[in-house]
FILUM-501346 format. One line per field, with one value per residue: x negated, y negated, z of N, C-alpha, C, O in turn; residue in three letters; residue number from 1. Coordinates in nm, 3 decimals, m for minus. Layout:
n_u X,...
n_v Y,...
n_w Z,...
ca_u X,...
ca_v Y,...
ca_w Z,...
c_u X,...
c_v Y,...
c_w Z,...
o_u X,...
o_v Y,...
o_w Z,...
residuo ala,...
num NUM,...
END
This chain:
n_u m0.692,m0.557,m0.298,m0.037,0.177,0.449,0.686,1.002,1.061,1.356,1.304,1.179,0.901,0.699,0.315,0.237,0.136,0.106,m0.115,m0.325,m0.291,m0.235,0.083,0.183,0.405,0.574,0.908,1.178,1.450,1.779,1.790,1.770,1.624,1.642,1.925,1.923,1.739,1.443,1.112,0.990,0.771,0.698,0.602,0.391,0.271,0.130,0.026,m0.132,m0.056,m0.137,m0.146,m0.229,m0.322,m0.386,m0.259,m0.083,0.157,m0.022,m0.178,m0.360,m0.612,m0.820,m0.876,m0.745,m0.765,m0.878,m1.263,m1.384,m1.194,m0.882,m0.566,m0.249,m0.076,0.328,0.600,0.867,0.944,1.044,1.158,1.277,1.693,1.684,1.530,1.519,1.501,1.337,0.987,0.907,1.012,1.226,1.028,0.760,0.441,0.249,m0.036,m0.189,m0.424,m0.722,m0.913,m1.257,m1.481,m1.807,m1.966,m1.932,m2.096,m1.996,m1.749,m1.707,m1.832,m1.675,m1.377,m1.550,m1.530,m1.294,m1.160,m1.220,m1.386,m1.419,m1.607,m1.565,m1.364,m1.115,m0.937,m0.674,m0.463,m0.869,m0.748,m0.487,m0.148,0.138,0.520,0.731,1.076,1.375,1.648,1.662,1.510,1.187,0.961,0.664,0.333,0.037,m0.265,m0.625,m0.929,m1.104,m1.400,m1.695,m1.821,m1.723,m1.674,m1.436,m1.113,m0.853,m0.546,m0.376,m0.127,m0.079,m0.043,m0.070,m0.184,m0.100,m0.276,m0.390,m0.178,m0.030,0.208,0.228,0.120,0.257,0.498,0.785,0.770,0.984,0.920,0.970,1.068,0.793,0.510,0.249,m0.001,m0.247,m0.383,m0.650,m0.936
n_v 2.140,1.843,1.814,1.747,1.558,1.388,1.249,1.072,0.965,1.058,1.199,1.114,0.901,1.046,1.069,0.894,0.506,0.186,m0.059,m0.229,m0.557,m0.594,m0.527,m0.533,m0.284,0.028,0.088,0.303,0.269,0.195,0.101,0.191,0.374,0.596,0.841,0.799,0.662,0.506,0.346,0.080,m0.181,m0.442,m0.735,m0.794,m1.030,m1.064,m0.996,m1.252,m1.435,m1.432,m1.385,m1.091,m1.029,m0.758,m0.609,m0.264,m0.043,0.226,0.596,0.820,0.988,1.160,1.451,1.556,1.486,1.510,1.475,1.306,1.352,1.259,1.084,1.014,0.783,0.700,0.518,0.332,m0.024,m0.306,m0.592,m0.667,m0.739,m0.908,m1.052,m1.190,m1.521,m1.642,m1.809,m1.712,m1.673,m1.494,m1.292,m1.100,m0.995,m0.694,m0.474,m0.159,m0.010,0.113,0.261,0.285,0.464,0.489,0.587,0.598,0.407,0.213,0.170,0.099,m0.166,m0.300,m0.274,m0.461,m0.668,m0.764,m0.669,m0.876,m1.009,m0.741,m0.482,m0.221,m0.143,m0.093,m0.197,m0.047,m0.086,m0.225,m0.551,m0.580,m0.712,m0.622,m0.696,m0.750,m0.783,m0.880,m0.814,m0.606,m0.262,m0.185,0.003,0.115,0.234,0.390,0.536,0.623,0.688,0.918,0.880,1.064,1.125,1.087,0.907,0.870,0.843,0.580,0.541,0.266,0.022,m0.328,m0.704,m1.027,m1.312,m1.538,m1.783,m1.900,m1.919,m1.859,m1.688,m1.491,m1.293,m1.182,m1.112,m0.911,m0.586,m0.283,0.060,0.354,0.706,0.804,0.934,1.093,1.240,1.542,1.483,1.562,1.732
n_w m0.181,m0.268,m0.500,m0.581,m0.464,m0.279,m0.179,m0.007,0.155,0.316,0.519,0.740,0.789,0.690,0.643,0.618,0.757,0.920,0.779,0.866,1.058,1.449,1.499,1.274,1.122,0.985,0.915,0.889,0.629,0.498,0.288,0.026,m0.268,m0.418,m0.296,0.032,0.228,0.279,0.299,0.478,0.485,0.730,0.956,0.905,0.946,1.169,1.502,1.540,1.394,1.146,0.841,0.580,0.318,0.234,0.472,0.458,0.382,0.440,0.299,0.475,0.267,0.319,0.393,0.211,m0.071,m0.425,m0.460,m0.688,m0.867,m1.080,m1.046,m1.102,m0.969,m0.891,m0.789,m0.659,m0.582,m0.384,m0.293,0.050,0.073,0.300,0.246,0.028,m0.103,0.054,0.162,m0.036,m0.277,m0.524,m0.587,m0.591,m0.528,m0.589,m0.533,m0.595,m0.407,m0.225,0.023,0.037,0.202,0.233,0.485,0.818,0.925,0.690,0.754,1.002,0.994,0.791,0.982,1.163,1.058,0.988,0.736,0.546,0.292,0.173,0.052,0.017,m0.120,m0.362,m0.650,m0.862,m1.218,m1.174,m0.982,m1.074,m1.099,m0.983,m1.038,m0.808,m0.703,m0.559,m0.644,m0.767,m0.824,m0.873,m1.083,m1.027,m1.147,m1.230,m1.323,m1.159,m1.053,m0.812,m0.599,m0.616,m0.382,m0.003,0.271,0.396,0.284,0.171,0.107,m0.009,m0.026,m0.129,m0.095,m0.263,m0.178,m0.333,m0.476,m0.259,m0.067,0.228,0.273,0.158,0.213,0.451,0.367,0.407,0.221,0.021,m0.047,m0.221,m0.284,m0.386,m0.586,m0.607,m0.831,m0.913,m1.184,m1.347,m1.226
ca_u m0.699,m0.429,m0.260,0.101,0.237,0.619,0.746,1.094,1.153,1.443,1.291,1.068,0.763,0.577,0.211,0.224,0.160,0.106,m0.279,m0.371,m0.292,m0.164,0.249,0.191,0.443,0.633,1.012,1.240,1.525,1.856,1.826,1.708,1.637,1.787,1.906,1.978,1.595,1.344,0.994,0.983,0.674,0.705,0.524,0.235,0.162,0.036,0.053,m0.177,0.047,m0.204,m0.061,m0.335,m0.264,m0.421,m0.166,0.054,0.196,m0.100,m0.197,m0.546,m0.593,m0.956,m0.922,m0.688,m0.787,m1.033,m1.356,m1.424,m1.020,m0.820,m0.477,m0.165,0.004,0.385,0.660,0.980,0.917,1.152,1.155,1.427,1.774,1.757,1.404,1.539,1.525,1.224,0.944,0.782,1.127,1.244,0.909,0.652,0.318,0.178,m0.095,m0.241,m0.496,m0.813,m1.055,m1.365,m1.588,m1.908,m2.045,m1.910,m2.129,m1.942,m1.585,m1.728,m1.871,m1.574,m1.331,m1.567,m1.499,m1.112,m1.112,m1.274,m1.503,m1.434,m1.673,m1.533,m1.201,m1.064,m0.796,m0.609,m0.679,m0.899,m0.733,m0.397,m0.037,0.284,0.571,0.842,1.233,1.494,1.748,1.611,1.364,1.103,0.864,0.494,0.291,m0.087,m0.419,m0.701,m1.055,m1.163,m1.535,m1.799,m1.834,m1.681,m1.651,m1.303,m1.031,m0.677,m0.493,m0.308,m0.006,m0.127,0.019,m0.122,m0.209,m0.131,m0.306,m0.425,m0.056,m0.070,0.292,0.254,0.025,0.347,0.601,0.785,0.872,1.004,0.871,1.079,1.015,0.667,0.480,0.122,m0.026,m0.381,m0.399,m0.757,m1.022
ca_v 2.008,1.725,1.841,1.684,1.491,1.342,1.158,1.026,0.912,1.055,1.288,0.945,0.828,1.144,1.087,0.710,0.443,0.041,m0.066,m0.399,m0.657,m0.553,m0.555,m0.438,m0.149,0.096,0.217,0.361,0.151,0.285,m0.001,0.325,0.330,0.708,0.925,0.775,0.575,0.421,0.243,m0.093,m0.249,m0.517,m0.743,m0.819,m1.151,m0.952,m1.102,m1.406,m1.537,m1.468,m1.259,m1.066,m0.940,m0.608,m0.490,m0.250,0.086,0.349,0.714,0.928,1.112,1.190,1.551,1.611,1.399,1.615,1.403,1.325,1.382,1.161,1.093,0.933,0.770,0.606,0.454,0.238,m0.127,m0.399,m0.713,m0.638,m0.789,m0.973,m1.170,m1.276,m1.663,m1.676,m1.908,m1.634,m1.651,m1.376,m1.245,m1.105,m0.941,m0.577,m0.408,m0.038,m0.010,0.209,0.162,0.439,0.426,0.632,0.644,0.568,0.237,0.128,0.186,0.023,m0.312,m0.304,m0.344,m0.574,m0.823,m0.772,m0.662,m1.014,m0.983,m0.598,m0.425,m0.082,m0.129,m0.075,m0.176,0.019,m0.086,m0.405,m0.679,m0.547,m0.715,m0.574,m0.783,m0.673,m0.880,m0.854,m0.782,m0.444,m0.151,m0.211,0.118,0.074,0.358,0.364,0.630,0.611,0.795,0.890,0.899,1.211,1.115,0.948,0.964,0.835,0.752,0.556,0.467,0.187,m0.094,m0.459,m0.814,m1.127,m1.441,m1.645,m1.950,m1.901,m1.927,m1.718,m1.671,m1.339,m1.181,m1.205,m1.069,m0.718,m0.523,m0.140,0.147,0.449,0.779,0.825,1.075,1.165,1.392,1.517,1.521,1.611,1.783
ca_w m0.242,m0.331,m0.630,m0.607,m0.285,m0.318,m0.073,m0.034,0.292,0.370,0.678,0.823,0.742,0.711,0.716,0.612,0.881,0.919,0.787,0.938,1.186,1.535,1.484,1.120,1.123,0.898,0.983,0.762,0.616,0.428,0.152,m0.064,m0.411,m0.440,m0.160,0.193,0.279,0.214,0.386,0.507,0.575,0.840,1.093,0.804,0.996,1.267,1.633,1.556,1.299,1.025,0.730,0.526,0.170,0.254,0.503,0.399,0.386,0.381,0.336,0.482,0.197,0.321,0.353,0.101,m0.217,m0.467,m0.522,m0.857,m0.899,m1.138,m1.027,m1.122,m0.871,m0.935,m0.682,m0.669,m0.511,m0.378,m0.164,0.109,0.122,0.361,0.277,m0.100,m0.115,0.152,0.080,m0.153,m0.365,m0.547,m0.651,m0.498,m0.622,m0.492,m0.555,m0.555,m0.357,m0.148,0.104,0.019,0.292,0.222,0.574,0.947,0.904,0.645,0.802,1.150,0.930,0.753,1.089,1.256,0.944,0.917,0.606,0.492,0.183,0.137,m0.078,m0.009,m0.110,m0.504,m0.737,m0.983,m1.224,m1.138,m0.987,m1.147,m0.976,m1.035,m0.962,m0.775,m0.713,m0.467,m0.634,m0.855,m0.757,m0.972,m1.065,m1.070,m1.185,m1.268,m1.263,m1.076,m1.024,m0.678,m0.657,m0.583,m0.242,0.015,0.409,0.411,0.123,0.219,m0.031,0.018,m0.090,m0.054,m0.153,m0.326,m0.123,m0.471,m0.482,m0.130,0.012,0.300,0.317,0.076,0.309,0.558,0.332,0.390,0.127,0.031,m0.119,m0.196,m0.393,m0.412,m0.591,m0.644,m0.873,m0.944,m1.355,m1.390,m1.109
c_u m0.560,m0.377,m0.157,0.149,0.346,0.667,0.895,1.169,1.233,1.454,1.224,0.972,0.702,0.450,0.159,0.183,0.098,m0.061,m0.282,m0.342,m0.196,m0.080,0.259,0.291,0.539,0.735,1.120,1.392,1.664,1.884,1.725,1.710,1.688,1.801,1.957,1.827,1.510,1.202,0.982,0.880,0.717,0.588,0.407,0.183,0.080,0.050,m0.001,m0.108,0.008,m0.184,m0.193,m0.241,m0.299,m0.336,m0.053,0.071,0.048,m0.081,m0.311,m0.518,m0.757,m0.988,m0.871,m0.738,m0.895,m1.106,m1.353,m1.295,m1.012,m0.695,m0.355,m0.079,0.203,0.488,0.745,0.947,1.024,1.103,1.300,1.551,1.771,1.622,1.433,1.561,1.399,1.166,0.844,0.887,1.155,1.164,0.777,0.550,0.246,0.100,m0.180,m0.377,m0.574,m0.890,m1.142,m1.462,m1.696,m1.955,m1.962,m1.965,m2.029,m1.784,m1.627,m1.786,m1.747,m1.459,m1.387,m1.537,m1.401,m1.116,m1.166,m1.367,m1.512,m1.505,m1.645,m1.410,m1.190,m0.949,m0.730,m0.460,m0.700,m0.826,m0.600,m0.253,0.093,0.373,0.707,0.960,1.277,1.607,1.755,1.497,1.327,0.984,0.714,0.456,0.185,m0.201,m0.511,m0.800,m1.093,m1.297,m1.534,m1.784,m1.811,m1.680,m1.545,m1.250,m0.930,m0.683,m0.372,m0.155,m0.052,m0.024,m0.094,m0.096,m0.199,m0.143,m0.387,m0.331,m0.042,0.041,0.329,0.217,0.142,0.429,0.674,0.839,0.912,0.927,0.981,1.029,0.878,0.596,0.311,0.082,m0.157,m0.380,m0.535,m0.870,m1.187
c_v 1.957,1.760,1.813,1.656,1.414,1.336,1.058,0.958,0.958,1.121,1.216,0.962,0.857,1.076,0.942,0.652,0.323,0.027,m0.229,m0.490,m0.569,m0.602,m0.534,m0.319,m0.116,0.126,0.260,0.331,0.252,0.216,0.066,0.281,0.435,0.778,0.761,0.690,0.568,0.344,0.125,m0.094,m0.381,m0.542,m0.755,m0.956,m1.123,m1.071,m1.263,m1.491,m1.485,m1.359,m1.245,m0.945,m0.853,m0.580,m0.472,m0.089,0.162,0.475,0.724,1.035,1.152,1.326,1.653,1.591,1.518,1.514,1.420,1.319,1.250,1.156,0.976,0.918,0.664,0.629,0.378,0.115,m0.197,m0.483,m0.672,m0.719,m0.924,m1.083,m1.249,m1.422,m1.689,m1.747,m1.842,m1.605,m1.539,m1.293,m1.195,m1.035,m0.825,m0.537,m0.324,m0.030,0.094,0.164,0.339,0.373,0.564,0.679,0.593,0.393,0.171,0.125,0.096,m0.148,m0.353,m0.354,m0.494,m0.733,m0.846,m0.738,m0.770,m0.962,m0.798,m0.539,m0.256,m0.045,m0.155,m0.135,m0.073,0.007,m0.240,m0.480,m0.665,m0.614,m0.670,m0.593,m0.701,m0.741,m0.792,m0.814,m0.686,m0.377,m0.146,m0.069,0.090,0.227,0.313,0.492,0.537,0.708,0.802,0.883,1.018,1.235,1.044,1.039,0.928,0.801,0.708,0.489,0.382,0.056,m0.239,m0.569,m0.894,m1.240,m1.525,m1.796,m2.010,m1.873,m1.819,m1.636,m1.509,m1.266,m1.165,m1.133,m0.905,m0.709,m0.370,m0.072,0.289,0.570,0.814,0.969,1.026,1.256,1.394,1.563,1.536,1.635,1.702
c_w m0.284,m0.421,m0.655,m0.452,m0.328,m0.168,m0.068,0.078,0.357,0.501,0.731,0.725,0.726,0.747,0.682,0.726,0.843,0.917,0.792,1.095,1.315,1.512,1.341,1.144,1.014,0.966,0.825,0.741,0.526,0.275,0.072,m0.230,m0.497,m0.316,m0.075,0.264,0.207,0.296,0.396,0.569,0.651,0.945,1.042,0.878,1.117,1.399,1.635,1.479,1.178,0.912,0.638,0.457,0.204,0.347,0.454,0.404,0.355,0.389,0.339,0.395,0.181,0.341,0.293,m0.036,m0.290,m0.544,m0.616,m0.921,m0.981,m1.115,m1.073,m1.008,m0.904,m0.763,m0.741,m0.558,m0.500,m0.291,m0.097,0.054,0.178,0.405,0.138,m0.016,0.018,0.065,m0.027,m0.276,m0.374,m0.545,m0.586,m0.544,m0.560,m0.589,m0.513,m0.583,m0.258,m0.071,0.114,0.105,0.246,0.401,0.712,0.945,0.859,0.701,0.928,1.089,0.877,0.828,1.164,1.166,0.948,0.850,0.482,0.378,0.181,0.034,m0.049,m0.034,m0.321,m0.539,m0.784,m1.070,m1.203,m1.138,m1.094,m1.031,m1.036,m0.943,m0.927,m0.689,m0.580,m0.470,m0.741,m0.776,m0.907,m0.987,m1.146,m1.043,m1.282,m1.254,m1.220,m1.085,m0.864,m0.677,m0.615,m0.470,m0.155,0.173,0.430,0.327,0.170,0.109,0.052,m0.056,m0.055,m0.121,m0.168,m0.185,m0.234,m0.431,m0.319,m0.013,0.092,0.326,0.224,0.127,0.438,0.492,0.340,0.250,0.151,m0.069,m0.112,m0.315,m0.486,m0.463,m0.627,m0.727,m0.916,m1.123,m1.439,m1.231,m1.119
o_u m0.470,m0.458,m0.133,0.149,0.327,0.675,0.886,1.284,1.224,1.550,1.178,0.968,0.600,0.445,0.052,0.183,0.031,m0.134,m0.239,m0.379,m0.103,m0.092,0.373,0.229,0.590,0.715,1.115,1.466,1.641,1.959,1.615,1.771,1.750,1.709,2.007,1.843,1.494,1.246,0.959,0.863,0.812,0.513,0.309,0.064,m0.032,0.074,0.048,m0.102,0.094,m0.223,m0.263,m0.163,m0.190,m0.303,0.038,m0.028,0.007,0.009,m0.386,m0.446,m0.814,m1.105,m0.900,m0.749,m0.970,m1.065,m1.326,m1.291,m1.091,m0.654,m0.383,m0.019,0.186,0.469,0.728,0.922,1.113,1.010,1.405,1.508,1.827,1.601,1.382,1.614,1.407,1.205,0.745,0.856,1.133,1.205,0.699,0.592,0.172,0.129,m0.254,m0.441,m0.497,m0.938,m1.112,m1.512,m1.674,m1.974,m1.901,m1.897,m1.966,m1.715,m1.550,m1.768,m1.706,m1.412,m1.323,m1.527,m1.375,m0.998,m1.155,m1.420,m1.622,m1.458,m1.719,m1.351,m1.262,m0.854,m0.743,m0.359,m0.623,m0.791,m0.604,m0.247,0.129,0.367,0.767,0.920,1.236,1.676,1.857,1.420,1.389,0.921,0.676,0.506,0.201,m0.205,m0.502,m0.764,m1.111,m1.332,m1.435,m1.741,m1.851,m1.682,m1.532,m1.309,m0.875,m0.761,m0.302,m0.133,m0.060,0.067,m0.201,0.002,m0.296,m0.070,m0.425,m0.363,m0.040,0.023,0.431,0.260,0.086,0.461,0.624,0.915,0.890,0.874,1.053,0.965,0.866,0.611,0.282,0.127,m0.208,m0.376,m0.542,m0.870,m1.273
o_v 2.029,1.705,1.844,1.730,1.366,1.417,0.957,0.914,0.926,1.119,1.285,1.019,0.787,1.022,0.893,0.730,0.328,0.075,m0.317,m0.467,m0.494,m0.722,m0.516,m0.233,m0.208,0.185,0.240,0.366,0.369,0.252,0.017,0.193,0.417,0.781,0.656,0.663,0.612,0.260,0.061,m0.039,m0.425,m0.462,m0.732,m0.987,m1.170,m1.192,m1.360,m1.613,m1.481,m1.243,m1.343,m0.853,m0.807,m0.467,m0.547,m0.023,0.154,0.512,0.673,1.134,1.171,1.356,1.773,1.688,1.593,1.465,1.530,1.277,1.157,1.256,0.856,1.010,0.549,0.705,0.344,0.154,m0.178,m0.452,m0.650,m0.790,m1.025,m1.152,m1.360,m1.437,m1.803,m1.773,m1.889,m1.525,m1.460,m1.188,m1.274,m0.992,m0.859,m0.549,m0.354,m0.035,0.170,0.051,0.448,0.261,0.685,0.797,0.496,0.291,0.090,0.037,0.001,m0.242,m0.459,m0.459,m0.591,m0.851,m0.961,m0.761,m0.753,m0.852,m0.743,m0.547,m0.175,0.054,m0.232,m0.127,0.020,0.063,m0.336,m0.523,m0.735,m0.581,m0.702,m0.556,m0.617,m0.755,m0.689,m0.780,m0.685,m0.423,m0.120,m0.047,0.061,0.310,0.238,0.539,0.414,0.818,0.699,0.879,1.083,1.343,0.928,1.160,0.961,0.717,0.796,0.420,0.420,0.062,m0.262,m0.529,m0.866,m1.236,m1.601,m1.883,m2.122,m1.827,m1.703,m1.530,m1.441,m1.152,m1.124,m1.043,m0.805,m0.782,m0.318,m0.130,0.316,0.538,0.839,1.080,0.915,1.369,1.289,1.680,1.528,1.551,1.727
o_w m0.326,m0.496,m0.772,m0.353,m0.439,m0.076,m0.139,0.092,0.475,0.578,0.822,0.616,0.722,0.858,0.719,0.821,0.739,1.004,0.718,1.210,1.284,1.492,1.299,1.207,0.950,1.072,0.704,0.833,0.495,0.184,0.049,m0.290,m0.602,m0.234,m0.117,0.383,0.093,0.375,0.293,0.678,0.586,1.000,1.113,0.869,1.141,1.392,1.693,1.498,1.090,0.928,0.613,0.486,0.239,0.311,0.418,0.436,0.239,0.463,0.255,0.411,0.073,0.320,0.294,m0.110,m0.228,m0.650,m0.664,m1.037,m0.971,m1.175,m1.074,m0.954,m0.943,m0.669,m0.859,m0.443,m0.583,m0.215,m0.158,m0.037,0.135,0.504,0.124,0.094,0.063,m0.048,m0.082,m0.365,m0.282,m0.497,m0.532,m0.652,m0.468,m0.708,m0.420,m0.688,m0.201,m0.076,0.164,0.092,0.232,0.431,0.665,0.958,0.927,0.649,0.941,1.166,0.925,0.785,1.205,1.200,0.914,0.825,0.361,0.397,0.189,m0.079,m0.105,0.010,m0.384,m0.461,m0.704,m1.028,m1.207,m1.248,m1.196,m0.912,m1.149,m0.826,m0.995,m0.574,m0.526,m0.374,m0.809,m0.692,m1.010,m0.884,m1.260,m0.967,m1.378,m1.140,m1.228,m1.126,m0.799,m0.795,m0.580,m0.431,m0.169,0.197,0.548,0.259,0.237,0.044,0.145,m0.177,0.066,m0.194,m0.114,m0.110,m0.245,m0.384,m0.286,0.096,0.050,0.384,0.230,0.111,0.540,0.570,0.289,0.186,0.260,m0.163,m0.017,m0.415,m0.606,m0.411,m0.672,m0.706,m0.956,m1.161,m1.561,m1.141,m1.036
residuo unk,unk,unk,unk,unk,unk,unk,unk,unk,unk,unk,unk,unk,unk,unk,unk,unk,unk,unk,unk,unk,unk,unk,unk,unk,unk,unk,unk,unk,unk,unk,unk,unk,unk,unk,unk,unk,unk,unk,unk,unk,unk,unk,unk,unk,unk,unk,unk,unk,unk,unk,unk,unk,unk,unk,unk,unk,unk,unk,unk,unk,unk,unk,unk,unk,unk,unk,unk,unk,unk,unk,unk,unk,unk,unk,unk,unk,unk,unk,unk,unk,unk,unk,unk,unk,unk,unk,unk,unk,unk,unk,unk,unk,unk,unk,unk,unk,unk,unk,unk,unk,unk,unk,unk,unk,unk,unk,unk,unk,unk,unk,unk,unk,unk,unk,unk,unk,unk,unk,unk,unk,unk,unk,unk,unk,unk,unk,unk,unk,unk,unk,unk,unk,unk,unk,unk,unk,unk,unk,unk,unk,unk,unk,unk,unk,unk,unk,unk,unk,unk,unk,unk,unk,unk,unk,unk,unk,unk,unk,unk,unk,unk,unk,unk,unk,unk,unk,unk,unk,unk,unk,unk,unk,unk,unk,unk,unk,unk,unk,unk,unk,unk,unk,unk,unk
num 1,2,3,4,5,6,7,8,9,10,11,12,13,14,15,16,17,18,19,20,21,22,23,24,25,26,27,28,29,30,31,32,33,34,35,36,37,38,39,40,41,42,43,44,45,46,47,48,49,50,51,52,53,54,55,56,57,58,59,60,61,62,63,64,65,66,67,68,69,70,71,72,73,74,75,76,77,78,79,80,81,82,83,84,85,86,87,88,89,90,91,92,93,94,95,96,97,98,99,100,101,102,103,104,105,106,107,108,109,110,111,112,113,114,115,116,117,118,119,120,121,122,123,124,125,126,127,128,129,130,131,132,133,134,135,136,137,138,139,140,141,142,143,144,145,146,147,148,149,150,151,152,153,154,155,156,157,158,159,160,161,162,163,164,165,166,167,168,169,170,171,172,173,174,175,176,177,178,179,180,181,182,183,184,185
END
């Protein structure tokens, strides 16, 4: 079982990878927040144009995680370089995020929607955004419960569509220095 995961980038992208639109992808950037790299999400508008707050950096932590587990998860955030002054300004809004599928159904209903009206997908905690600049690494850090039972868990990084504006669901940002830890079974 899961009991501490730390992640720092600096050997790739370990077991991360791009959750959403085709051209969604992850590479690994040197605009670090310590050390020598860092994760860049990229390519959130996905080939049709259409940028969706849910993609974003994930991990399968479906047969690691320990049901029932309580975990603290924290991280360093940024808007790149070289997107400051875009039309999402300095500022941009992420939030930590899951998609618990109990059954094969629900993971196959789930795709055929997009992601649209998700009812297997979490906050933490509820509907929580933590804002994160261009020109600081900002550290967000929060717990979480997993449930009892689940047929799949990813934990995920998403952005805000504020106000509807779709141009947040487009935006890259970084992540750097990630840790995990399980603080109750």
């Amino acid at each position: 079982p899961l009991v501490n995961y730390t992640e720092d980038f600096e050997n790739g992208e370990g077991d991360w990878y791009a959750r959403g639109n085709e051209g969604c992808r992850i590479e690994i950037t040197d605009e670090a927040h310590e050390g020598k790299a860092a994760l860049l999400m990229t390519g959130r508008e996905g080939e049709d144009g259409k940028g969706h707050a849910w993609n974003g950096p994930a991990l399968d932590l479906t047969k690691s995680i320990t049901p029932g587990g309580k975990y603290r998860v924290s991280f360093w955030a940024k808007i790149p370089e070289s997107e400051a002054g875009e039309a999402w300004g300095n500022r941009l809004d992420l939030m930590v995020s899951s998609a618990q599928y109990y059954s094969q159904e629900d993971k196959e209903e789930d795709e055929a929607n997009e992601g649209g009206d998700n009812l297997h997908c979490e906050n933490y905690p509820r509907d929580t955004w933590y804002p994160i600049k261009s020109d600081e690494w900002t550290k967000i850090e929060t717990e979480f419960s997993v449930p009892d039972y689940f047929y799949e868990f990813i934990f995920y990084i998403e952005t805000t569509e504020r106000n509807g504006r779709v141009q947040f669901g487009k935006a890259s940002f970084l992540i750097d220095d990630f840790q995990l830890e399980r603080i109750a079974a």
